[in-house]
N, C-alpha and C positions, 0 to 999 in steps of 0.2 A: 267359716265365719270370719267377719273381717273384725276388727279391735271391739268396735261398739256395739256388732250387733252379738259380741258374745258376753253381753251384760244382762244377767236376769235381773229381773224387775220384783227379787223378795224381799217378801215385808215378816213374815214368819218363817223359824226353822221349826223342825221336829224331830224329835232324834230319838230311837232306842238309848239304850243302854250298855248292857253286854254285849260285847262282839260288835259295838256301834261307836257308840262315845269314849265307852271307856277298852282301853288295849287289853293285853295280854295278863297285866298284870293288875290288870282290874281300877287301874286309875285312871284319868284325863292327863294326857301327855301336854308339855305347856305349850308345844306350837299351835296346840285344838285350841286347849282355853286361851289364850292370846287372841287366838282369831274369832272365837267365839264370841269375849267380849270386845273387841272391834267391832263386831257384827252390831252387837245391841247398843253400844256407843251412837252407830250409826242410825240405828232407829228400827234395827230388827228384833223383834219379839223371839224370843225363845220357849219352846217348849220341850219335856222332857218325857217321854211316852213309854214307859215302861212296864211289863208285866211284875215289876214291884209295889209296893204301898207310897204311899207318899212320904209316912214317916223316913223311910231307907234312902228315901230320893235328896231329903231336907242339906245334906252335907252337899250334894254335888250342887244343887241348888245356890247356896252360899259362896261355894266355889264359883261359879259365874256367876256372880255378881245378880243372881235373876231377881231376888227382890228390889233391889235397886231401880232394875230396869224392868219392871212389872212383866215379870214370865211368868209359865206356867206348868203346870204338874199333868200331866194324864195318866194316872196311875190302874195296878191293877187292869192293864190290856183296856181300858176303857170305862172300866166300872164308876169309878169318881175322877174330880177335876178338883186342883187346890191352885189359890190365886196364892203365888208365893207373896206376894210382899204382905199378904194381912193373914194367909194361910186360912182361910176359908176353903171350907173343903164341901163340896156338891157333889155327895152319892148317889150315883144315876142307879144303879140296880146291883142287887148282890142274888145268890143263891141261896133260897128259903131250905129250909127241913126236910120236907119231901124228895127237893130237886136233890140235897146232897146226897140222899137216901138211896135215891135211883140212881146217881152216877158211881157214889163206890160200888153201888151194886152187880152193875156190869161190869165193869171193870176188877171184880174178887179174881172171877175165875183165870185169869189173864199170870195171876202171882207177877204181881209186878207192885210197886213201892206207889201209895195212893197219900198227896198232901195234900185236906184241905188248909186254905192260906185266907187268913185275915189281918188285918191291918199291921198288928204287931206279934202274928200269934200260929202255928202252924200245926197240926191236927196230922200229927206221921201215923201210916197205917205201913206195916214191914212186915214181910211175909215170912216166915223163916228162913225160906231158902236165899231172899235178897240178904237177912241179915247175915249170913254163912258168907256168901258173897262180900258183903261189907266188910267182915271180919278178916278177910284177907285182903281187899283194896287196904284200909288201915295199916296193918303191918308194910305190906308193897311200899306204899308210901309216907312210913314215917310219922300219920298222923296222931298227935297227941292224944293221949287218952279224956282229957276235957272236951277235946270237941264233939258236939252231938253226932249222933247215926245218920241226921237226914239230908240226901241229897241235895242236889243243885244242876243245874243247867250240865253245866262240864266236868262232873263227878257224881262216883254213887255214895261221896262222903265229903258236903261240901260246910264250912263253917256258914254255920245262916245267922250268927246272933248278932252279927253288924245291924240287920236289918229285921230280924224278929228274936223281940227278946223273950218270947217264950214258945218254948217247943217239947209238945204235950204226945207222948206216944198211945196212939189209942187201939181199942179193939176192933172198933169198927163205924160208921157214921152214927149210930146213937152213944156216941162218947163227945160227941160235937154237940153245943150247948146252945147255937144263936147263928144268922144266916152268917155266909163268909162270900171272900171276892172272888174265891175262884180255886178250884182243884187240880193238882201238877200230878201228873200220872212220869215216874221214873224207871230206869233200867239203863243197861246196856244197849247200844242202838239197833242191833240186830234183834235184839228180844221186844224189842218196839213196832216192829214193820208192821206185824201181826194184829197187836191189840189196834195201831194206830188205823188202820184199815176197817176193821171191825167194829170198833164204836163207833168211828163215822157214819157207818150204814147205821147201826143202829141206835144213838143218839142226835145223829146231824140234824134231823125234824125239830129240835127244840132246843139244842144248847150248838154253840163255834165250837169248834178244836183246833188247835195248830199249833204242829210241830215245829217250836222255838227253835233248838237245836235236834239232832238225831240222838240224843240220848232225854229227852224232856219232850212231853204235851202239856199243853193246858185248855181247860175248857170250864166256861163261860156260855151263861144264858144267851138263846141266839140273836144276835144285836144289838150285845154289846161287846164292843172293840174300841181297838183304838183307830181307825178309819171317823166311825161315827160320833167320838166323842171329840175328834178333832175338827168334824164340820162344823158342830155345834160350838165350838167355842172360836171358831175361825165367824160363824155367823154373829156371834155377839160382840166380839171384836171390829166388826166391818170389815175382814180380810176378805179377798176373792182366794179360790182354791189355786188360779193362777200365779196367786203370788207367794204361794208357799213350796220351800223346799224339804223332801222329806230321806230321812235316814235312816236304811235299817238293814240289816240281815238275817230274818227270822220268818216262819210262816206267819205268824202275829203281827208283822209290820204290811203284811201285803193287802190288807182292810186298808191302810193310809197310801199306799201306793196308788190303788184304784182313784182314789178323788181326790187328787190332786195334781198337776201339772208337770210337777218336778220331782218323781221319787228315785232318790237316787241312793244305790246299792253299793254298800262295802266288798271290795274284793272275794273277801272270805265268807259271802254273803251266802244263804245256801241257794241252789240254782233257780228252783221257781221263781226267789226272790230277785235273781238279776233277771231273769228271762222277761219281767216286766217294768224292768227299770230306764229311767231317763237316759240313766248314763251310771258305766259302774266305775266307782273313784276308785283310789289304792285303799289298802285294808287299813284295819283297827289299829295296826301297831307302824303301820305309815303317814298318819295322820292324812285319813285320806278325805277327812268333813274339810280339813284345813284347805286342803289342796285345789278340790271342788270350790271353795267360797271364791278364791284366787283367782282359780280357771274363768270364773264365772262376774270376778268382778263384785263381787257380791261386798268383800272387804274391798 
């Protein structure tokens, strides 16, 4: 490509979260936020597409400047959309009673760590043997005795009360009170291959699944993703799918990869996810959204 013609023509970004936006140590490094809001100075819309709630989103939000520059939220894998600058939130679908019913249901025999997740609120089901399990991650690593049992993407003992301030250990899906956004199936990643293979046959007919990282699933009513709620809000915007650039490294980001023109993959991306990407930038802890905007002219 000669100088000009390596200048994309985007008008929207869209970025994961973990293992995307934010590095290693779980923040936005300044060379990203720098160029990010350069980005939006410029006249690029920002969106933040996370398999978190909106509430947990609101600080990085702030951090670029997005209500400023009227960005936006796709939270919860696709479930709702919040317009950061008035924080109107639009809940496209969540999972009723029934549904939660049937998916811990398949998933008991598996003994594997079952959360359903709502907005601020998280619904831990721990098996004994995960808790045994826990019990010594905790010692391993040091972790204090205040922090909750339940999991997270990169651990089977991750602090979640940044982003959910209340976490309810339950017996089972009739201890869950009202629909939620979405159910995280945890373990060890080799203890995952298994169940992850198997609910897919036997739930894929009516709910998504995708494996975020190899130790974490999530699953969501079928249709809702972040792919589809990012069309929908790229169509109310008058954006074309061509002029958006998308960021991720998760089975979750590869709904937004498909419909749009430019999905571009973090080094540390897991492999399906590069194997369909635009182009793969340098990882989360090289600032590689930054690097990419540069390449591309984009800043």
């Amino acid at each position: 490509m000669d100088q000009e013609n390596n200048k994309l023509p985007i008008k929207l970004i869209a970025m994961d979260m973990d293992g995307t936006l934010l590095n290693s140590n779980h923040v936005i490094s300044e060379q990203t936020l720098q160029a990010l809001i350069e980005a939006e100075k410029k006249g690029v819309r920002l969106v933040l597409s996370s398999g978190r709630s909106y509430k947990s989103l609101t600080a990085f939000g702030e951090q670029l400047q997005m209500p400023q520059y009227d960005g936006y939220f796709i939270g919860a894998n696709g479930a709702a959309i919040t317009k950061t600058a008035t924080m109107e939130h639009e809940v496209i679908r969540r999972l009723n009673l029934d549904e939660i019913h049937e998916i811990y249901t398949a998933a008991f025999p598996y003994d594997i760590e079952i959360m359903g997740v709502m907005d601020d609120t998280i619904y831990d089901y721990i098996p004994t043997s995960v808790k045994q399990l826990k019990e010594v991650y905790r010692k391993e690593n040091n972790i204090a005795e205040d922090v909750p049992w339940t999991a997270g993407a990169f651990g089977l003992v991750i602090d979640q009360r940044k982003g959910y301030s209340h976490i309810n250990y339950i017996e089972g899906p009739q201890d869950i009170p009202c629909p939620i956004n979405k159910i995280c199936f945890a373990h060890e990643p080799e203890r995952l291959d298994v169940p992850y293979q198997e609910l897919c046959k036997r739930l894929g007919k009516k709910y998504h699944l995708a494996r975020t990282t190899y130790r974490w699933i999530e699953c969501q009513p079928l249709g809702i993703n972040k792919g589809n709620a990012l069309l929908k809000l790229a169509k109310e915007l008058g954006i074309s799918p061509d002029e958006i650039a998308v960021f991720g490294d998760g089975e979750n980001d590869l709904s937004m990869f498909e419909v749009v023109k430019y999905p571009v993959a973090m080094a540390n991306a897991m492999e399906s996810v590069k194997a369909t990407a635009f182009e793969v930038t340098l990882d989360n802890d090289s600032d590689g959204i930054a690097h990419f905007l540069k390449k591309y002219q984009i800043i």
